[in-house]
KOLTOR-493155 format. One record per residue: residue number from 1; x, y, z of N, C-alpha, C, O in turn. Coordinates in steps of 0.2 Angstrom, whole numbers. Example, Ala and Ser with C-alpha at 12.3 -4.5 7.8 and 13.67 -1.06 7.14 Angstrom:
<lumzas>
LUMZA,i,npx,npy,npz,capx,capy,capz,cpx,cpy,cpz,opx,opy,opz
LUMZA,1,66,-28,39,62,-22,39,66,-16,39,71,-17,42
LUMZA,2,64,-11,35,68,-5,36,64,0,39,67,6,40
</lumzas>
This chain:
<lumzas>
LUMZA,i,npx,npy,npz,capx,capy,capz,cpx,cpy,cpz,opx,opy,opz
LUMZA,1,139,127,-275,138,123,-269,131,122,-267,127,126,-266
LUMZA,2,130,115,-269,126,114,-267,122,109,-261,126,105,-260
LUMZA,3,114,109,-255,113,107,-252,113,98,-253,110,95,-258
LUMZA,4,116,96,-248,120,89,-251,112,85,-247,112,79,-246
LUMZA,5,106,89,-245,101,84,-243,96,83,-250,91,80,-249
LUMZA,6,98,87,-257,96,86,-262,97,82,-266,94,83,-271
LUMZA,7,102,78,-265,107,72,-268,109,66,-266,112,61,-269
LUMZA,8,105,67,-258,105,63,-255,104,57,-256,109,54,-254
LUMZA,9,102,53,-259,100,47,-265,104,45,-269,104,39,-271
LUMZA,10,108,50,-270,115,49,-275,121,47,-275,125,42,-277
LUMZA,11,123,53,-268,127,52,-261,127,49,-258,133,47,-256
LUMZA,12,124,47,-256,123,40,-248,118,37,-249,113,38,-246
LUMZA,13,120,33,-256,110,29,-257,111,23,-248,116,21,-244
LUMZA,14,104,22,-247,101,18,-245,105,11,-242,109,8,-247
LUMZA,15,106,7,-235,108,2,-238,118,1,-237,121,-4,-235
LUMZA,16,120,7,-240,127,8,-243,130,10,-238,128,15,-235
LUMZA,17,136,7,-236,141,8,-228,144,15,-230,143,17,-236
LUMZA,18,147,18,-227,149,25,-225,157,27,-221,158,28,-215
LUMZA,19,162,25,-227,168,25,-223,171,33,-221,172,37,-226
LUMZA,20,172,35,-215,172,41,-213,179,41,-211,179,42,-205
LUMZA,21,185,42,-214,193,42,-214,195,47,-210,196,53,-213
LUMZA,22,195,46,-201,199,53,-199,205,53,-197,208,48,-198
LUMZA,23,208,58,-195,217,58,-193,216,55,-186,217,50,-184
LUMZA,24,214,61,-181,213,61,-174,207,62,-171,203,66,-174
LUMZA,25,206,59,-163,202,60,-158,200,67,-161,206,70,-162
LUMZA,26,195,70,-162,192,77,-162,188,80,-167,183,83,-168
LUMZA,27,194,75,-175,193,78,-181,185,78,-184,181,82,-187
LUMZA,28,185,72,-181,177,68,-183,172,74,-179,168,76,-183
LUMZA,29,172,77,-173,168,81,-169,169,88,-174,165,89,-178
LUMZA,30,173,90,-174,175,97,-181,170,97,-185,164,100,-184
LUMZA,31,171,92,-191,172,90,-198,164,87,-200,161,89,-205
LUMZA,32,162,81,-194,159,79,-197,153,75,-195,151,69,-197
LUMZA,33,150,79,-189,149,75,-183,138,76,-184,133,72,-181
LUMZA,34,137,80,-187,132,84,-189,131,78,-195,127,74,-193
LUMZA,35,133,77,-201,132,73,-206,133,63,-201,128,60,-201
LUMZA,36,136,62,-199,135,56,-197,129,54,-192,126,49,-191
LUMZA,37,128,60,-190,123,58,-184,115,58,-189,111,54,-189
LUMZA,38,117,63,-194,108,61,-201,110,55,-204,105,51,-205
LUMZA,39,117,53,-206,116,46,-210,113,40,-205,109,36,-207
LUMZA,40,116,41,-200,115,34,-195,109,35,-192,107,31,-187
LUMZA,41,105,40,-193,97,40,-192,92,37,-197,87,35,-197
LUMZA,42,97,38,-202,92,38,-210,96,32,-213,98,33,-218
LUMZA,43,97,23,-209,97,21,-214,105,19,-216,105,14,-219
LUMZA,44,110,23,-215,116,22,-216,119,19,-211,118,21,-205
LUMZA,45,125,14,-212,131,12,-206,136,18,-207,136,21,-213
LUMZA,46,139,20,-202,140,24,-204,149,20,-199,149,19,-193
LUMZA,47,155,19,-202,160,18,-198,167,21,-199,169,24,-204
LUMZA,48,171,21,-193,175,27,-194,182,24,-194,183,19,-190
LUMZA,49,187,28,-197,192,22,-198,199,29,-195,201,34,-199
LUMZA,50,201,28,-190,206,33,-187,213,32,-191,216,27,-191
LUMZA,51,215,37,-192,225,35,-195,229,36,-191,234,33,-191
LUMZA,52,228,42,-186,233,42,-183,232,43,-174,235,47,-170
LUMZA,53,228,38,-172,227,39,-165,226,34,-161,221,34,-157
LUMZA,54,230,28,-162,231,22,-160,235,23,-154,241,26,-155
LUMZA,55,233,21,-147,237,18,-141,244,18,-141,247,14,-145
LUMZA,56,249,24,-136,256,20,-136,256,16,-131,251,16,-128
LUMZA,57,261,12,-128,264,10,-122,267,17,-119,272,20,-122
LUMZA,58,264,18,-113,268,23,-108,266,30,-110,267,35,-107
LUMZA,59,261,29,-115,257,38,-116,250,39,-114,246,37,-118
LUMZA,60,251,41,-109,244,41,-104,238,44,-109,234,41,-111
LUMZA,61,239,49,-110,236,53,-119,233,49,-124,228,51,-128
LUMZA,62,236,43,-125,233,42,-132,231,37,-130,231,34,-135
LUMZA,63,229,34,-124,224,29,-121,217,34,-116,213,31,-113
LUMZA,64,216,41,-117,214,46,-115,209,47,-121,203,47,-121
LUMZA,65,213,48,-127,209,51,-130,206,45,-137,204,47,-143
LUMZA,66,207,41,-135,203,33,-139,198,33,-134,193,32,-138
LUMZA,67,196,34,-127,191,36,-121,187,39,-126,182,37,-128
LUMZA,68,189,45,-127,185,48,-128,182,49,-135,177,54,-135
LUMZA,69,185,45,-140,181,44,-145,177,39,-144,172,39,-149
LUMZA,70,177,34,-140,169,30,-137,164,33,-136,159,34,-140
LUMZA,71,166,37,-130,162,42,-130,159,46,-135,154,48,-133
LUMZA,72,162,48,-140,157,51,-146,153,46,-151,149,48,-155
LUMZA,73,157,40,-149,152,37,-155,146,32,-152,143,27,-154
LUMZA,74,145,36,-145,138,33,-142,134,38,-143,128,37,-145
LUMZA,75,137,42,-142,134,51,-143,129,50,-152,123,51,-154
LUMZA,76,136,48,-155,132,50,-163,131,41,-166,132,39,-171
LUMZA,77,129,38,-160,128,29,-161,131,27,-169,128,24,-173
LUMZA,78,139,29,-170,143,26,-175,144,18,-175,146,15,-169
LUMZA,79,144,15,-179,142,8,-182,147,3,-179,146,-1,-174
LUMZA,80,154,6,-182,160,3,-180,167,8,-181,168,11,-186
LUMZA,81,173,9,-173,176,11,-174,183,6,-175,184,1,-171
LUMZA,82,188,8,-182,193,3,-182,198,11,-182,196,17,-182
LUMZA,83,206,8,-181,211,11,-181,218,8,-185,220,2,-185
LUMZA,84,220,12,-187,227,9,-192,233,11,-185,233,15,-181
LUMZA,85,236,6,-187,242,6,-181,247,11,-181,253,12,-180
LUMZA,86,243,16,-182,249,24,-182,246,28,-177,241,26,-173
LUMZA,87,249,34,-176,251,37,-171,252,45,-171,253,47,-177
LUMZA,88,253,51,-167,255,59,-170,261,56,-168,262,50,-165
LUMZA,89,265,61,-171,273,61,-169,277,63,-162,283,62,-160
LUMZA,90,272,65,-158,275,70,-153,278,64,-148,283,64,-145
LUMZA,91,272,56,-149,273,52,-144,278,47,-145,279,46,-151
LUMZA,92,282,43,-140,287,40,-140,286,36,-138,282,37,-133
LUMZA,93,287,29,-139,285,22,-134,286,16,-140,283,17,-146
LUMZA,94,288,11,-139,290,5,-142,285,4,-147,287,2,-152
LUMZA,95,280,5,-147,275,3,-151,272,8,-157,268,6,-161
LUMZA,96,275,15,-156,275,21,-158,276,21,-167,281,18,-169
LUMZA,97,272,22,-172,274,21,-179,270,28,-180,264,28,-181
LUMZA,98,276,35,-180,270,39,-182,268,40,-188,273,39,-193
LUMZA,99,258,42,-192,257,40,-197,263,44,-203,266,42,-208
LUMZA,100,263,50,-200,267,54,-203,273,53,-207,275,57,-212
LUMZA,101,276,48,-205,283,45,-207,283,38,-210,287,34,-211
LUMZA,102,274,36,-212,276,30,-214,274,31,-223,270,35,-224
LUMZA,103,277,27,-229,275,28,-235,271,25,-236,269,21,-232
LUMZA,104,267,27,-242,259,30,-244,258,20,-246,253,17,-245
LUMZA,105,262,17,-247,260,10,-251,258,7,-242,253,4,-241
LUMZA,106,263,10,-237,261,5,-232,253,8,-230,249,4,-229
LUMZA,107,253,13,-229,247,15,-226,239,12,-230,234,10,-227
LUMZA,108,241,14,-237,236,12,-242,235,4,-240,229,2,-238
LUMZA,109,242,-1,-239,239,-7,-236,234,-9,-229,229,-13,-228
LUMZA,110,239,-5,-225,234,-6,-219,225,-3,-218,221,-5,-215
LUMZA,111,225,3,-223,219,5,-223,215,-3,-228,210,-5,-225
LUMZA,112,217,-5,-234,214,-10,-236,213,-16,-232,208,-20,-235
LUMZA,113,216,-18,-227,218,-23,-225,211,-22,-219,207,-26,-217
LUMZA,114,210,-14,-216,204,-15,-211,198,-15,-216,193,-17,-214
LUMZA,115,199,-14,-223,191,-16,-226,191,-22,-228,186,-25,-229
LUMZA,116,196,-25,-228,197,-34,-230,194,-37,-226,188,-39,-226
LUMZA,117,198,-38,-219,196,-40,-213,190,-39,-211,187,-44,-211
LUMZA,118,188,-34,-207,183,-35,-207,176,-35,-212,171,-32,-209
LUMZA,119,176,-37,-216,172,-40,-220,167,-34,-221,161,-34,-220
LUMZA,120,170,-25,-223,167,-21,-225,162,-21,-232,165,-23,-237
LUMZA,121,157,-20,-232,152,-21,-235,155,-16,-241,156,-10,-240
LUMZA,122,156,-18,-248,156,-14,-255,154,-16,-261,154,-21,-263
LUMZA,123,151,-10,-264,155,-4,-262,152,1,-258,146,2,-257
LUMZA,124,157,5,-256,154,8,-250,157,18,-250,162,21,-253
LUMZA,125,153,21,-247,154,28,-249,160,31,-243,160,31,-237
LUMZA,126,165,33,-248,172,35,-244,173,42,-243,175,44,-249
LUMZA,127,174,47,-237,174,51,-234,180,50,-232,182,47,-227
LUMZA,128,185,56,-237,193,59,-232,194,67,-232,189,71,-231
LUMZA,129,200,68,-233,202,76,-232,201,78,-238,201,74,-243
LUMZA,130,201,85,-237,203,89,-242,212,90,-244,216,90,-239
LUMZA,131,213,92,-250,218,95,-252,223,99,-248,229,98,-247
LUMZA,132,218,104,-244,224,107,-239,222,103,-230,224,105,-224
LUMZA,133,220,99,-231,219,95,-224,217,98,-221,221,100,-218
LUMZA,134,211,102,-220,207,107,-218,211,111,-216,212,116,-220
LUMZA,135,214,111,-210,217,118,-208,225,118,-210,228,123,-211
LUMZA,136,227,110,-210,233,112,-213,240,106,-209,245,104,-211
LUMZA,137,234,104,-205,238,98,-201,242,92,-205,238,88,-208
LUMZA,138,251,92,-205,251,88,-213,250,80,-211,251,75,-215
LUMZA,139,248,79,-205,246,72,-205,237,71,-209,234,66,-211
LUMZA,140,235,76,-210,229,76,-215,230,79,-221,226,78,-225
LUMZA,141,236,82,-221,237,82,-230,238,76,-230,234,74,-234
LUMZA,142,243,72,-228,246,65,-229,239,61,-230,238,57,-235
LUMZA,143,235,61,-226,229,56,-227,224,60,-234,219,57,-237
LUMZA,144,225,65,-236,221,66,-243,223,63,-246,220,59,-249
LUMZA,145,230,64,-246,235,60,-254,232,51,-250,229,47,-254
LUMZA,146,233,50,-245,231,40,-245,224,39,-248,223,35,-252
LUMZA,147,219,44,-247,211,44,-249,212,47,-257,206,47,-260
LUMZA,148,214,48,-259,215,49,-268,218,43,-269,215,39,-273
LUMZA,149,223,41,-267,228,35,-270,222,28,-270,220,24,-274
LUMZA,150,221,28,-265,215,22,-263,210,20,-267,210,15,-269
LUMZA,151,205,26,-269,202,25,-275,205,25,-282,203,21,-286
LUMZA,152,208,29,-282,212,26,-290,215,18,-291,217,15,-296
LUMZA,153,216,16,-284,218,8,-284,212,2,-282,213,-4,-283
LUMZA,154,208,5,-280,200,3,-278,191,4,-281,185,4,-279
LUMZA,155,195,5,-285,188,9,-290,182,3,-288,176,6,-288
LUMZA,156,182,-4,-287,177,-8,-287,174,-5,-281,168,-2,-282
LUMZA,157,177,-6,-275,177,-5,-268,173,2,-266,170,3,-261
LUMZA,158,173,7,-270,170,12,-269,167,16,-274,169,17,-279
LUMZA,159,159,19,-271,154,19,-275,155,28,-276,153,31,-281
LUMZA,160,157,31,-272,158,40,-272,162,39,-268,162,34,-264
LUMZA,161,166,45,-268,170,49,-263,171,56,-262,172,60,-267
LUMZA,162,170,58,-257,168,65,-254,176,68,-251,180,63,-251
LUMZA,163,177,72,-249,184,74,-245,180,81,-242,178,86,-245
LUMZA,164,179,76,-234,176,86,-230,182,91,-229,188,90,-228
LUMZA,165,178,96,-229,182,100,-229,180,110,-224,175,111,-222
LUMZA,166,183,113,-224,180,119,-221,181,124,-226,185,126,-230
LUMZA,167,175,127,-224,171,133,-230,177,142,-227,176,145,-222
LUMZA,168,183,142,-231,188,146,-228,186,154,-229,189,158,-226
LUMZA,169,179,154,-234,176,163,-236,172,162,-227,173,167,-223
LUMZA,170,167,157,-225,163,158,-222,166,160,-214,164,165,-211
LUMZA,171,172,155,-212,179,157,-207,179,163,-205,176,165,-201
LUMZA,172,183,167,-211,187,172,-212,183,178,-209,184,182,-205
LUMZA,173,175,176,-215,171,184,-213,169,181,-206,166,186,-203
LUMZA,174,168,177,-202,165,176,-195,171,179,-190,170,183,-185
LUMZA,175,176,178,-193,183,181,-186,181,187,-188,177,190,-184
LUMZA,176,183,191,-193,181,197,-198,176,203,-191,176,208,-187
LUMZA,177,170,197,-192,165,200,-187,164,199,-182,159,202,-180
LUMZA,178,169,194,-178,170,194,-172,174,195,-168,174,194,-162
LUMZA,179,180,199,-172,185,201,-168,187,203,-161,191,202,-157
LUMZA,180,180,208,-164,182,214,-159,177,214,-153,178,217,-148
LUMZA,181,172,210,-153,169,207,-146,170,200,-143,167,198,-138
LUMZA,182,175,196,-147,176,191,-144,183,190,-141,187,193,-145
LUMZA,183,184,189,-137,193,187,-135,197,184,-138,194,181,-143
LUMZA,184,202,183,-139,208,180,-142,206,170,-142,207,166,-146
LUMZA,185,204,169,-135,204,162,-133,197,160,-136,195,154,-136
LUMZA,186,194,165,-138,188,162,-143,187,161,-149,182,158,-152
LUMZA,187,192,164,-152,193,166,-159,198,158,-162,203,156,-158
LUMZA,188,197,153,-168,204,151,-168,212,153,-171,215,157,-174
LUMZA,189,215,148,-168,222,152,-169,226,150,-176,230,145,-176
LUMZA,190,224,155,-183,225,154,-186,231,154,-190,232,154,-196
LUMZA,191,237,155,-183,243,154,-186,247,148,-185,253,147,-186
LUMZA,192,241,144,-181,243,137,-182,241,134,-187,243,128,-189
LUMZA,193,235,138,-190,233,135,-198,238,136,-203,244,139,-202
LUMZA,194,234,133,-210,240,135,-217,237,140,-218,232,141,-215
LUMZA,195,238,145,-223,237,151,-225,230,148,-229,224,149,-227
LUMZA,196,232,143,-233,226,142,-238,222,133,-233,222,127,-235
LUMZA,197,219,136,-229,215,130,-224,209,130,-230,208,134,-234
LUMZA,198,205,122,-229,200,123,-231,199,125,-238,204,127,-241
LUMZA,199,193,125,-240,191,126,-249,189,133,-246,189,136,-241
LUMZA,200,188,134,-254,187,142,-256,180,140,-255,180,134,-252
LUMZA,201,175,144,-256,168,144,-257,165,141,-265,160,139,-265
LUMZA,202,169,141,-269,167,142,-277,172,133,-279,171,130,-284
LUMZA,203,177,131,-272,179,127,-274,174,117,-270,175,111,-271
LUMZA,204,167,122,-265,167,115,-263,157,113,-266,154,116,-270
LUMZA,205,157,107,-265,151,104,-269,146,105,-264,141,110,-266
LUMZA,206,146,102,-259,140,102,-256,142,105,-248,147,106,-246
LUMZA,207,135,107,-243,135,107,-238,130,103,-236,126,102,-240
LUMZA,208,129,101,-229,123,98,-226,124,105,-220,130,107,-218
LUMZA,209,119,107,-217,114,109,-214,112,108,-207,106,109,-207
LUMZA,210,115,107,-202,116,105,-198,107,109,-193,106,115,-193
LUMZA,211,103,104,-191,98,107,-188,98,107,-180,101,102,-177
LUMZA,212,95,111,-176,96,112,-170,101,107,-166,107,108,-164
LUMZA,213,97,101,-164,99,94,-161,101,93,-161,102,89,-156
LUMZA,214,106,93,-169,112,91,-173,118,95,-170,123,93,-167
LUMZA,215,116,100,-171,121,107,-167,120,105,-160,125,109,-158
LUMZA,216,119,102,-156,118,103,-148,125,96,-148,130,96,-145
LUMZA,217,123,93,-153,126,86,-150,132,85,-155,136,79,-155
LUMZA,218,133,89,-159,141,91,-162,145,94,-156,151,93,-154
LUMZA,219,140,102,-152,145,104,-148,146,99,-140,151,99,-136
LUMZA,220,141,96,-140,143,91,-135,149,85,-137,154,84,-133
LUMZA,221,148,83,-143,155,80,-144,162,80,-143,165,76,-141
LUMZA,222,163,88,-146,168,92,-146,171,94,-137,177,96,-135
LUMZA,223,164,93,-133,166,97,-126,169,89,-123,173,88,-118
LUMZA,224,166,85,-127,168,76,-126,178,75,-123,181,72,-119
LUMZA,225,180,81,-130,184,79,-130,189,83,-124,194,86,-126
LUMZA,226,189,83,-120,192,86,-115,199,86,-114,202,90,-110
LUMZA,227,202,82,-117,208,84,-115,213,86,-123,219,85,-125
LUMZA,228,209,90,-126,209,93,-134,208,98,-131,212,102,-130
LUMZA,229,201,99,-128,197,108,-131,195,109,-124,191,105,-121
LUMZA,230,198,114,-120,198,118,-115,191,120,-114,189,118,-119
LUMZA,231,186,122,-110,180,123,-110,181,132,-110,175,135,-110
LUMZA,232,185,136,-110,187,143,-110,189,145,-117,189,151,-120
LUMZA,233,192,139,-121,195,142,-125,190,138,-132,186,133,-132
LUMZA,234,194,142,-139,187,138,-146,188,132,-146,194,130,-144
LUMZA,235,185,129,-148,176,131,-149,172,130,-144,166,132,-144
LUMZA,236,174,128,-138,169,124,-134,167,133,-130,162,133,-127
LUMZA,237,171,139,-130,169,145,-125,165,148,-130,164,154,-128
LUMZA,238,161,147,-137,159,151,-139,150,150,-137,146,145,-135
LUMZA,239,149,155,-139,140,156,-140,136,150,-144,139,148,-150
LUMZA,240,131,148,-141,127,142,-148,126,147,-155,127,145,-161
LUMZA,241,125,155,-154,124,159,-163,130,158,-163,130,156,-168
LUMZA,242,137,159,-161,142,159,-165,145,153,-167,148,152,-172
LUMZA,243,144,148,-163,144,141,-163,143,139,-171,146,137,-175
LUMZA,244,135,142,-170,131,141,-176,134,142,-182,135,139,-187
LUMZA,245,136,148,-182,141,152,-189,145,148,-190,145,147,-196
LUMZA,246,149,145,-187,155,144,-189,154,136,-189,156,134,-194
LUMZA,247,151,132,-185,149,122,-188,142,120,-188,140,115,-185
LUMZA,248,138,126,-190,132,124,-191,131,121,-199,126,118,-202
LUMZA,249,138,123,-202,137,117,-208,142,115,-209,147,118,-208
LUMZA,250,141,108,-212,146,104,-213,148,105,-221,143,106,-225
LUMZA,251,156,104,-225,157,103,-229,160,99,-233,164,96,-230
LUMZA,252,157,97,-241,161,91,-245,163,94,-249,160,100,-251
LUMZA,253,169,91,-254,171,91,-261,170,85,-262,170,81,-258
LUMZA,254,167,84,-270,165,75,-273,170,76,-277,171,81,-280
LUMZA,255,175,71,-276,180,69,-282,178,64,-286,177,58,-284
LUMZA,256,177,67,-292,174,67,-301,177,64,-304,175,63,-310
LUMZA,257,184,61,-304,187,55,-307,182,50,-310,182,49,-316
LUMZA,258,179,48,-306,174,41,-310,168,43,-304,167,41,-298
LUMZA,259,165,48,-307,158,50,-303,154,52,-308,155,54,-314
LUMZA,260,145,50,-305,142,54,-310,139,60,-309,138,65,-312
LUMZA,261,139,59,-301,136,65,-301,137,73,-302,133,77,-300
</lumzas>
C-alpha cells in the first residue's frame, strides 16, 4: 500500500475529469470526501454521480437528503452533482425505481447516458466500490459489479479506475482499542456490516493522507448530513484523535485490467 500523493501524476494526471460513483447522501462524506477536496484544489473537476438517491414523490427524506448533498458539495466545491433515476428500497411512491432491483444492462445505460449527455469530458478517472461495498451495503455491492461492467464495456471512456474502499485491519484494531473507553453509540455497529467489510490491508493500493483541514471539513461534511448521523452517535460523537484513526485516510484499489500503473 502505497501513498497515492506519489502517483499522483499517474492517477489523476492534470486536466483529467474525476468521476466519483456513489450509492447514497453520506457515502461520498465516509469514503471519500478528504480526496476530493485535494483533487478540486489541485486542478482536477472533480463530479459525483449518485445511484441511489434520487427524490420520491411523497418521501420527505429523500428530498432532505439531496439538501444535503448541496450542501457538501459547497463545502468540498464539487464540479458537478448528476443522479441516476433510482432509489433505496425502503421508499415507496410513483416514481420509486429502487437501484437494487433494477438489471446491470439498465443501470450500465443510465450511468452511460449521464456521461453522454452531459458532454463528460474523456477519458476521465473512474472512482467506484469495492468488492465488498465497503461495509457490506448490497446496493454498493451492486454498484461495484456496475463499475467493473462499465469499463470493460468503456475502455476508451476511461483512463484508470480506482474502487475506494476501507482499510478493515486498521477498523478492527481501533474498535480493538477502543472498546473499553468508548460507548456503544461511538463505536460502529458492525453487525450491520458484512463480516468481510472493506479490503484487507495487503489487499489495497493506495491511501491518501488526509491533512488537518481536510479532516475538519470531512467531519463537518458528515455532521452535514443530519438526518443520517446523529450528533451522539458514530462518527460525528467521536474525538477529532479517534476521528483521526479511523478517516484520517482515505482508501483505493486500481483495477489492473488495462492499467499501467
Amino acid at each position: 500500500m502505497n501513498n497515492i500523493l506519489l502517483n499522483i501524476s499517474n492517477i489523476f494526471p492534470k486536466n483529467v475529469t474525476v468521476v466519483f460513483i456513489h450509492a447514497h447522501a453520506d457515502d461520498e462524506s465516509f469514503l471519500s470526501a478528504g480526496t476530493i477536496n485535494y483533487l478540486q484544489k489541485n486542478g482536477r473537476k472533480c463530479i459525483l454521480i449518485y445511484a441511489a438517491a434520487e427524490e420520491v414523490e411523497g418521501q420527505k427524506k429523500t428530498l432532505i437528503r439531496k439538501k444535503e448533498i448541496a450542501s457538501v458539495s459547497t463545502i468540498l466545491n464539487i464540479h458537478k452533482i448528476f443522479y441516476l433515476p433510482f432509489c433505496e428500497p425502503q421508499y415507496q411512491g410513483s416514481n420509486a425505481l429502487p437501484f437494487i432491483n433494477q438489471e446491470t444492462e439498465t443501470l450500465l445505460s443510465e450511468l452511460d447516458k449521464i456521461i453522454t449527455d452531459n458532454k463528460i469530458q474523456t477519458p476521465f478517472v473512474l472512482v467506484s466500490y469495492d468488492k465488498n461495498g465497503g461495509y457490506g451495503n448490497k446496493d454498493h455491492v451492486l454498484l461495484h459489479k456496475v463499475g467493473r461492467e462499465y469499463i470493460e464495456k468503456n475502455r476508451n471512456k476511461v483512463l484508470n479506475f480506482l474502487e475506494v474502499t476501507l482499510n478493515r485491519n486498521r477498523i478492527l484494531d481501533w474498535i480493538n482499542d477502543s472498546k473499553d473507553r468508548l460507548g456503544t453509540e461511538s463505536l460502529p455497529q458492525l453487525s450491520y456490516w458484512s463480516k468481510e467489510f472493506g479490503l484487507s490491508e495487503s489487499e489495497i493500493s493506495f491511501f491518501y493522507e488526509l491533512n488537518k483541514i481536510e479532516l475538519e471539513k470531512k467531519y463537518e461534511c458528515l455532521k452535514t448530513h443530519k438526518s443520517q448521523i446523529h450528533t451522539n452517535e458514530f462518527p460525528a460523537s467521536l474525538s477529532m484523535n479517534d476521528f483521526e484513526q479511523v478517516f484520517g485516510r482515505e482508501y483505493y484499489k486500481i483495477y489492473k485490467s488495462d492499467s499501467s500503473i
